[in-house]
N, C-alpha and C positions, 0 to 999 in steps of 0.2 A: 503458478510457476510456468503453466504452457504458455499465456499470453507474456509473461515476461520475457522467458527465451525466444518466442515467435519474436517481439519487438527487438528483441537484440540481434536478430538474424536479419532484420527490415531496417534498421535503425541505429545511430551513435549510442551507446554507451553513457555517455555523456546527456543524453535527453532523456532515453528510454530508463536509467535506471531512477535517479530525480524523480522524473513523473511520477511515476506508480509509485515511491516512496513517497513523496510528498501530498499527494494528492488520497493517497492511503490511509493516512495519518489526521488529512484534517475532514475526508471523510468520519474515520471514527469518531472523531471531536464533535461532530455536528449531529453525530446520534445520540453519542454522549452527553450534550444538550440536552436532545431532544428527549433522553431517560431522564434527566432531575440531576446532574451533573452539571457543574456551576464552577470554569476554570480560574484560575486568576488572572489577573487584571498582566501579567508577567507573564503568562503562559499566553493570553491572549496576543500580546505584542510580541510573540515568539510565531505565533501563526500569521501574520499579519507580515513578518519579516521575510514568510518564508516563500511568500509567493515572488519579489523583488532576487530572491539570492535563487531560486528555481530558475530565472529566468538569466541572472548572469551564470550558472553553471550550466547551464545548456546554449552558452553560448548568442543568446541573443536572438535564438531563432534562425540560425543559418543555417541549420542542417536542414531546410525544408518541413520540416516535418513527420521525417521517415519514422516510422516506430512509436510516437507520440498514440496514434488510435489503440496499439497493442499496453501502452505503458498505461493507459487510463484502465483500460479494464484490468489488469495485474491489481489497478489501485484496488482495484473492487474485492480480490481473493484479499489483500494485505489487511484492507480495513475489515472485512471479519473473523480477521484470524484474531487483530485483533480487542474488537468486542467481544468475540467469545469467552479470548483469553481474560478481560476485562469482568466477565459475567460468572466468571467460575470463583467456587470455593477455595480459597488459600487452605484449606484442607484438605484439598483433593489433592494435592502435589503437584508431581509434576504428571500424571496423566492425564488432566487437559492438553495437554503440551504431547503429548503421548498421542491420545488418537486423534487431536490434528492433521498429525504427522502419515498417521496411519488412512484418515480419511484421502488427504489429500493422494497420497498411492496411489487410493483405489479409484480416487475417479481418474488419475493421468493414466493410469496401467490403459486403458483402449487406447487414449491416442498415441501411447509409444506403440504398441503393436503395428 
């Protein structure tokens, strides 16, 4: 969440949120992979789409760049939220989802102070 609001302080809106969303997403895909996870041939052409429409919602590249360096790293907290959440027992509940939440606190608590 810091490097996301950092890049939205640096950056459109419009690039920085995309990125780390997208680039998030097919991060976890490519671990997901790389565990024995085997997508469809439908899912595939869904990540394959999404680099093209990433590229017309941000516009084409005109905002320079601003917030792009901040939004890749965001991708990096999104994509193991989540494998995590990917890796955990559907009998755990929702406390996966729980100390996530809670992790995540504790490492932003120093850089808000």
């Amino acid at each position: 969440m810091h490097f996301l609001n950092r890049g939205l302080s640096h950056g459109a809106m419009s690039v920085v949120v995309p990125v780390s969303a997208v680039t998030g997403v097919a991060l976890a895909v490519v671990c997901g992979v790389l565990l024995g996870d085997r997508p469809t041939t439908v899912a595939w052409l869904g990540i394959v789409l999404s680099v093209p429409a990433l590229w017309m919602v941000c516009g084409g590249g005109t905002d320079g760049g601003g917030g792009v360096p901040d939004g890749l790293l965001a991708s990096a907290g999104v994509a193991l939220q989540h494998i995590a959440l990917a890796r955990a027992d559907a009998a755990g509940g929702l406390w996966p989802v729980a100390s996530g939440r809670v992790a995540a606190v504790l490492v932003l608590l120093p850089a808000a102070a």
